[in-house]
Steps between C-alpha positions, in 0.01 A plus 500: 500500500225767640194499408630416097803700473821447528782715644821510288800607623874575365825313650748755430897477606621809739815704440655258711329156249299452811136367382218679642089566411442833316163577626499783298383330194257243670205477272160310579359333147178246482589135471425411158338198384573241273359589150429160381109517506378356184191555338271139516336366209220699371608829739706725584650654846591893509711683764597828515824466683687163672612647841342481869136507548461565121165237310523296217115392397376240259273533254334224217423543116120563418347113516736429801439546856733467837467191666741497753383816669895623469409837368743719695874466630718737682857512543567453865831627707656171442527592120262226371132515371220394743263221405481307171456533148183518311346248294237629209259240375260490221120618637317167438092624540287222667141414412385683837689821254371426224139468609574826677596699210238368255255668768674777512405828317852615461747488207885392541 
């Protein structure tokens, strides 16, 4: 593996049924990662693709927030996803928000 790809190459029998490397038909393709990211309660995680240095990020229904930090994971050369999955929990507003808000001349 360089730098996420891998080179594929053909084992073919000579005239003779001698096996050799046909280097003719070597082909580089990304590693590809597994494609079992799962959306977590109350979210949702979109990718665009599920090969090398492709990102898979997490985002949370309105009313739910990150609170793991794990927004972001990329599929490294080893052909698994970096970091951890996201958790999304329910925005709870404090009194110190509340108080804030009430002050506030804004509408939600």
């Amino acid at each position: 593996v360089i730098n996420g790809n891998v080179s594929l190459h053909a084992c073919n029998l000579s005239v003779k049924n001698i096996p050799h490397w046909q280097p003719s038909i070597t082909k580089c393709v990304r590693v590809p990662c597994e494609l079992n990211l799962t959306n977590p309660s109350n979210g949702q995680v979109m990718k665009n693709s599920s090969v090398f240095q492709s990102q898979a990020v997490y985002t949370c229904n309105a009313g739910y927030m990150i609170s793991n930090k794990a927004t972001t994971r990329t599929c490294t050369s080893d052909g698994e996803w970096s970091g951890y999955e996201a958790t999304c929990d329910a925005v709870v507003c404090n009194d110190q928000t509340s108080t804030f808000l009430e002050n506030a001349n804004a509408s939600l």
